[in-house]
N, C-alpha and C positions, 0 to 999 in steps of 0.2 A: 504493500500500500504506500509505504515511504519512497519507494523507487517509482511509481506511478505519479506521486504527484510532485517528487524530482522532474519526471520528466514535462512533466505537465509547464512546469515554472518554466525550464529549457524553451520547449516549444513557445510559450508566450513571450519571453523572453527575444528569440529568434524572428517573430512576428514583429514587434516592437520594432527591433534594428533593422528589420530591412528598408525602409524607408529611408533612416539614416545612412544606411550603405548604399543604395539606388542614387539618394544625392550626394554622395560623398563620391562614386561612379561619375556621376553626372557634372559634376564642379571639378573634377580633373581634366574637364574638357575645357577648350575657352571659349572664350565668348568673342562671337562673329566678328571681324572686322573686315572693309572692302580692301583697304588698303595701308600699306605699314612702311615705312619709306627709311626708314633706318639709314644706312648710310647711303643709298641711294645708288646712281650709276656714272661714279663719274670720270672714270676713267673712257667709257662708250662716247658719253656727250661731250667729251674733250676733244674725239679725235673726230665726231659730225661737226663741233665749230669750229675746227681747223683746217674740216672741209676735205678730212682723210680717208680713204676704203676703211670700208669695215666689213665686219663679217660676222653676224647671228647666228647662234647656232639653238636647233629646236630640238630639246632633247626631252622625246612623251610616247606616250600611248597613241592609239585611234584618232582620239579627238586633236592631238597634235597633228596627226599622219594627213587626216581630212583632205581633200583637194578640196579649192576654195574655201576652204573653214578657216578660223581666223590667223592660222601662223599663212596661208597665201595673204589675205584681207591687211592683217597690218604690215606686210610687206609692202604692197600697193598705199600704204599709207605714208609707211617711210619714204619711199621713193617720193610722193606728193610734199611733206614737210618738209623734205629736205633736199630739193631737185639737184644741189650739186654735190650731191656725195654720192660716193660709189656702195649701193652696199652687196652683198653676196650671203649666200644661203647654205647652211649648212643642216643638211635635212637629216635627222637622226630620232625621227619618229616609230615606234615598230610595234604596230595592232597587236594589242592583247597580252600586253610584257609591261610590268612594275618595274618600279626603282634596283630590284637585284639585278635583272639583267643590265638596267642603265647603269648599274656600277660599275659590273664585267663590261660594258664596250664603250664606256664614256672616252677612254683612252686614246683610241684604234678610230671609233667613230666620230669622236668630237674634240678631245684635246689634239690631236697629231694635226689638225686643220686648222690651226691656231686662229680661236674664234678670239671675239673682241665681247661680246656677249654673249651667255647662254643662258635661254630660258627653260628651264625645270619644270615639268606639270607628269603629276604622278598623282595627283590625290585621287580620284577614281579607280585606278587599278588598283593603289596602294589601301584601299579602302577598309576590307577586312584581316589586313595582313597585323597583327601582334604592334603595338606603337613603339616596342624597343627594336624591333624588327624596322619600322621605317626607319627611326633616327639613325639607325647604325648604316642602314644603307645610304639612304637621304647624306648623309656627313660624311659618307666614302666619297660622295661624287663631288662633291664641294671638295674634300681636302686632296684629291687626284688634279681637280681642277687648277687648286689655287697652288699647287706643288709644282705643276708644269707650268702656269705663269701668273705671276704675281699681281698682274695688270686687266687681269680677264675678270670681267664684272658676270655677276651670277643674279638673277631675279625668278623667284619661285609665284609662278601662276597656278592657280587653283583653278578646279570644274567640277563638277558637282552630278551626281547622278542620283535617279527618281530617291532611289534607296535612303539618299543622306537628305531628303527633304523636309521631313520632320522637324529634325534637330535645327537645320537651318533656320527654318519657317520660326522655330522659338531663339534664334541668335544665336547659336550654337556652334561651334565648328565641329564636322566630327572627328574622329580618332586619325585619321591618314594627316588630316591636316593640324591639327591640335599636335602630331610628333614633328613634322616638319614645321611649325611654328617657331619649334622648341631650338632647332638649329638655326633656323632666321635669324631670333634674336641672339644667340649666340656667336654669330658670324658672322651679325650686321648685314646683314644681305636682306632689300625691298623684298615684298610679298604682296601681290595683286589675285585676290577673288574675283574672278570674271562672275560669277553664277549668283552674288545677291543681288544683284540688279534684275537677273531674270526671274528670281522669287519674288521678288517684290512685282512685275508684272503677271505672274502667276497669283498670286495673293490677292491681287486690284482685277483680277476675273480677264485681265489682256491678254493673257496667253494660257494654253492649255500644255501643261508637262507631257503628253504622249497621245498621241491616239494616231488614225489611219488616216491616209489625204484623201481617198473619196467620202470617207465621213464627214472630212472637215467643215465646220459652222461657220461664222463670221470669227469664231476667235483661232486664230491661228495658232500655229501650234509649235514648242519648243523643239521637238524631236518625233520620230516617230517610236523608238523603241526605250525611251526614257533614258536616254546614254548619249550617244551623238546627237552633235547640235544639228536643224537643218542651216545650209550656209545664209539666208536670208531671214532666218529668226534668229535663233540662239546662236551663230556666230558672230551674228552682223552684231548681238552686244555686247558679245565677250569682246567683240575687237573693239567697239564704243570706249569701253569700259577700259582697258590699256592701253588703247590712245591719250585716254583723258588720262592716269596716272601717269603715264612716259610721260606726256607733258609738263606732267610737277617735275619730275626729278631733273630735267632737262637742262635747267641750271647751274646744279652744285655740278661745276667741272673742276672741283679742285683735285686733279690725279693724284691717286692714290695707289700703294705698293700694298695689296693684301695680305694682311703674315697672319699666321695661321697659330690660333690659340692650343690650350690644352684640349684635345677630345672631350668631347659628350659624352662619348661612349668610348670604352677601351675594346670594342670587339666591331667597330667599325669596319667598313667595308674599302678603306684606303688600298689595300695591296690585293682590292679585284683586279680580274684582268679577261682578257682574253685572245688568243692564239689558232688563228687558222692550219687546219690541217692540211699537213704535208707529207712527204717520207720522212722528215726530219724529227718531228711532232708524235710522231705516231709509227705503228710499222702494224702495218697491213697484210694480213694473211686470209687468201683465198680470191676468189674474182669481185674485185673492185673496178669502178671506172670514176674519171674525172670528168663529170658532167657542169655543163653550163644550160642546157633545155632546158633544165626544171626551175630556173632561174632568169634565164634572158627572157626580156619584156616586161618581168614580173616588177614592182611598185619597190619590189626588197633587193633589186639585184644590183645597186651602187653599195649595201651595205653587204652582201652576201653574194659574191660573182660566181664562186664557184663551188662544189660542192661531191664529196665523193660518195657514189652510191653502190648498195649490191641489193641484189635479192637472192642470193646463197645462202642457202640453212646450214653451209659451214665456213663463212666467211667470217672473217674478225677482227676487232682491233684491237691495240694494247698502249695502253700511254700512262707513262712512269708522270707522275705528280708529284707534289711535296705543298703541304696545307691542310684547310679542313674544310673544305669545299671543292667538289666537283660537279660540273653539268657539261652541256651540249647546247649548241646555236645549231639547229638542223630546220630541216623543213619539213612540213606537215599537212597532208594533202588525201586525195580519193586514191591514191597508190600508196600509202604508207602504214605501217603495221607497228606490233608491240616489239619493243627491243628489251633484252636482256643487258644487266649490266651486273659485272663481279669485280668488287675492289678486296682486293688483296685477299684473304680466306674469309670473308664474309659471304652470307648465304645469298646468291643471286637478287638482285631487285626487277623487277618485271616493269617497266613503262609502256602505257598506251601512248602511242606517236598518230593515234586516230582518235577524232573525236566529233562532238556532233558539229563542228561548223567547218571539216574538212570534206567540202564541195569545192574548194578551189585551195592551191598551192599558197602557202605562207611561211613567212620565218618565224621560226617559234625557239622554245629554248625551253632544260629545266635544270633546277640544281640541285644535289646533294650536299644538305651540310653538317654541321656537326661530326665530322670525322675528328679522329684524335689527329693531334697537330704532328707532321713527320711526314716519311716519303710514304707516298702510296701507288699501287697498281692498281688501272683500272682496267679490264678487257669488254669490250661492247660486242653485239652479236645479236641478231633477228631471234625473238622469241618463239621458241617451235609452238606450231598450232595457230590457227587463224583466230581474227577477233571476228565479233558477229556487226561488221557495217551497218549491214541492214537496223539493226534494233538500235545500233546508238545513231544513228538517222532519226530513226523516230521519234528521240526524243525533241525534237524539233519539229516536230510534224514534216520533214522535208521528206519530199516526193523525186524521186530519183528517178526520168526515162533513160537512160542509157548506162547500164551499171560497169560497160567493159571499162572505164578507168580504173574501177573500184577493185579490179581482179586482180591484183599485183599485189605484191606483198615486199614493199621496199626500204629498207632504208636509206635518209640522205642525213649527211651530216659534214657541218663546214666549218664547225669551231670546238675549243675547248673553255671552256669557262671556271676558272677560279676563284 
């Protein structure tokens, strides 16, 4: 009876605090801001009023990747404000990839093109990922940045999908951006919210967050799948929207040399990387080939040219590492299948390299981490037995008339990622 209503107390006790822990959950998040200009961009606007080349670099997700979404749109803006400067694009957008991969190719794909700016937008992908998880990635690519040059200015844009509307709609930032905040202000690095300007006409009944264009009513619409902007709604204000901040900062040009404080985080993502395969890199056993098809024309193939492929159930690779992370930059498409992978005597791990939105060819990528720190062997190889296409199609409800792409069983793979 005394253990009964022990528990009893326990339980009302536990009822009690959740509230207080919900908001204690809730108040470790921050409260919304459009824009945060900390030390601004001024080593960028030093060298537009000196009337020097310059060079942006767009380093995001989808909603970055966009054709005519707003990294084209304030292109076309820059070019208009500032008709006599040269500036140049360095496109380093890649659908359906967060912040870890942007730490593995920040290097390769954006510092080696010695940008003069880079803008950062990860918060949608980086959405349900762990918030010590963003920061440590989020502040690899900042302190890779600022280690290759001292002078290269960094501004972290936000965007926002159906999912974080909630929180928004109550001032809220959610968790992807609440840990990338966290490095802002420690780094002094500008932060512009493209997406509370488009809740607020969500909110005022001017725009509808999703629905389908032949439904469409007189209120138009943000997206159609709650995710991507269309380029004449939701991009036309996210670029509104960092027009009008680029404009403050535009000023403070007093150049500045970036030096690089104590880490956030001591398991930061500073010494990612990533390493195209070669014979050098790797050593290849069984029938491989060095394909460019499944790559030339594709949207991915300035950042991914080449790529080596087999369909051999006894072909293989092996690539000696040293760290505690390993993955792959491959491609993922209606011919590609589950790969096997075995690091050093550990029990095979099995990846699907097919999923439902492969209806068409993409650069994709995945990583293993948490490895003990040290050298390690990895060997990669097609996992025996087919996946069932057809049912993971359906979970999209996609209707598939011609299934002969889908009858291969291939891997491609173009990089190593640490």
């Amino acid at each position: 009876m005394k253990e009964l209503k022990k528990n009893k107390w326990i339980i009302i006790f536990c009822l009690l605090a959740m509230p207080i822990a919900l908001q204690a959950q809730q108040d470790s998040l921050l409260a919304a801001k459009e824009f945060t200009p900390r030390g601004g961009l001024p080593n960028f606007f030093a060298k537009i009023k000196a009337g020097k080349p310059v060079k942006i670099a767009f380093l995001g997700g989808s909603i970055t990747r966009a054709g005519n979404g707003y990294r084209d749109q304030i292109q076309t803006w820059f070019k208009a404000q500032y008709p006599a400067v040269q500036f140049e694009e360095i496109m380093a957008a890649v659908s359906g990839t967060g912040s870890d991969f942007g730490a593995c190719r920040v290097k390769k794909q954006v510092i080696d093109h010695q940008p003069d700016l880079v803008f950062v937008e990860f918060a949608v992908n980086d959405n349900r990922v762990p918030m010590l998880f963003v920061r440590e990635r989020i502040e690899g690519i900042v302190r890779q940045i600022w280690k290759a040059g001292k002078h290269t200015d960094i501004c972290f844009i936000y965007t926002f999908a159906a999912e974080n509307l909630p929180l928004l709609q109550q001032h809220i930032f959610p968790t992807s951006v609440t840990a990338m905040e966290t490095i802002a202000d420690h780094y002094n690095i500008p932060s512009i919210h493209m997406g509370l300007a488009v809740i607020e006409e969500i909110d005022k009944g001017k725009l509808l967050m999703s629905g389908k264009r032949e439904e469409q009513t007189s209120v138009p619409l943000f997206s159609i799948d709650g995710v991507h902007p269309l380029p004449e709604t939701g991009h036309k204000i996210y670029t509104q929207v960092l027009s009008k901040y680029l404009l403050m900062m535009q000023d403070n040009i007093a150049a500045v040399k970036h030096v690089l404080p104590e880490a956030v985080e001591k398991n930061n993502w500073s010494n990612a990387g990533m390493i195209s395969f070669n014979k050098r890199s790797a050593r290849f056993t069984g029938a491989w080939n060095q394909v460019d098809s499944i790559t030339k024309g594709k949207e991915y193939y300035p950042l991914q040219p080449q790529v080596y492929a087999t369909a051999a159930a006894d072909a293989s690779l092996t690539v000696k590492f040293k760290g505690t992370r390993f993955g792959l930059a491959d491609i993922m498409g209606p011919g590609t299948a589950a790969i096997e992978i075995t690091i050093d005597d550990q029990q095979p791990r099995v990846i699907n390299r097919f999923d439902a939105f492969s209806t068409y060819y993409r650069l994709n990528y995945f990583i293993i981490s948490n490895l003990k720190k040290g050298k390690h062997k990895a060997t990669i190889r097609l996992a025996p037995g087919k996946i069932d296409k057809e049912a993971i199609l359906k979970t999209r409800n996609t209707v598939v008339k011609d299934w002969a792409p889908y009858q291969t069983n291939t891997m491609y793979v173009g990089a190593v990622l640490y």
